[in-house]
N, C-alpha and C positions, 0 to 999 in steps of 0.2 A: 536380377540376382540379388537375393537379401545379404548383405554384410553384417558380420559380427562384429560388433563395437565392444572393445573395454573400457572400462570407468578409468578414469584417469587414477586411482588408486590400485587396480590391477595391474595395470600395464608397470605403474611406479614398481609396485611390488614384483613384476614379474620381471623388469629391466635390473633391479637392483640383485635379482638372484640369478641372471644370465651368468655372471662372472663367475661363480662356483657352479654351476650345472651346464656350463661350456668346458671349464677348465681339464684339457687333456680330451676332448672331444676329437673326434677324426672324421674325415667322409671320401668318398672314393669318385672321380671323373671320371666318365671317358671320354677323349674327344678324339675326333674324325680327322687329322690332318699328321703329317710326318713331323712338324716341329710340334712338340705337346704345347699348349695355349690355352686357358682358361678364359673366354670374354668376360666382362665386367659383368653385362648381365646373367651370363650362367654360372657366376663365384656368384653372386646374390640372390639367387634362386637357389644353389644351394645351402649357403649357410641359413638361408632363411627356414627350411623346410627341415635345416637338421636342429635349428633352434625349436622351432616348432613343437619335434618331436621329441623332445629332450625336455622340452616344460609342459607341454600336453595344451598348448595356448595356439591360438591360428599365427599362421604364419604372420611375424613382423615385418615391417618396413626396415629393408636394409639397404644400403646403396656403397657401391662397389665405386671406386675414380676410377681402376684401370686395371685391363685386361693381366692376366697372371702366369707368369712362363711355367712350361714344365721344366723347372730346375731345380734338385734337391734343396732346399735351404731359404729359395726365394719368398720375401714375405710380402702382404699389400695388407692395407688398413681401410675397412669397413664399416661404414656407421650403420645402428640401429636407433630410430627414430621411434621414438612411444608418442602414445597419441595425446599428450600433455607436450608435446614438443622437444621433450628432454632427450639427450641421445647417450649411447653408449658405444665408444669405440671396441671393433673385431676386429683381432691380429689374425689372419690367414696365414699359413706358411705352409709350402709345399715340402711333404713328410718324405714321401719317395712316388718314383715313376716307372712306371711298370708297362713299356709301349707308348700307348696311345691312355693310360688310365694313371688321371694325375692322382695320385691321393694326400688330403690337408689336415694338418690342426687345425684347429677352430678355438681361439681364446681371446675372450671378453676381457673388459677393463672392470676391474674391481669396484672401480664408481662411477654414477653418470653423470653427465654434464645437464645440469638446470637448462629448462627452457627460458629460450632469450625473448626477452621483451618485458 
């Protein structure tokens, strides 16, 4: 399977404009179970796929620490990794719950953190 690579001045450029082109973004879960529960890996698969489509750039590397209650207000913090290694913190918070269908904001940090080394 061929991957798409961006130039590390893409990705800069496309990490640096996450924070307004996230800001006030939303997206909708559903999950299968009687307690609503977002796992780690399906809050990063989504935010990844809604950044995605929100910048028109292939899906980024985002990484979730920990699974996400359905609870109105509940928030979890998510990194976006650019392929120069710099990252950009994602605030998830859960918007409202509607059953079994979580639905989140999605808002980026205004700036990134350099790559270390």
């Amino acid at each position: 399977m061929t991957k798409t690579r961006l130039s590390t001045a893409t990705w800069s450029l496309s990490v640096v404009a996450v924070g307004v082109l996230l800001a006030g973004c939303s997206a909708s879960v559903s999950v299968g179970n009687s307690e609503p529960k977002l796992s780690a890996d399906k809050l990063a698969t989504t935010v990844a796929e809604k950044l995605a489509a929100t910048t028109g750039q292939p899906k980024p590397d985002i990484a979730c620490p920990e699974d996400l209650a359905g609870k109105v207000g509940t928030t979890t913090r998510c990194t976006l990794t650019a392929g120069d290694g710099s990252t950009l913190g994602v605030t998830v918070t859960v918007s409202s719950v509607d059953g079994s269908n979580i639905n989140v904001d999605i808002k980026a940090d205004d700036t990134a953190s350099p790559a270390v080394g």
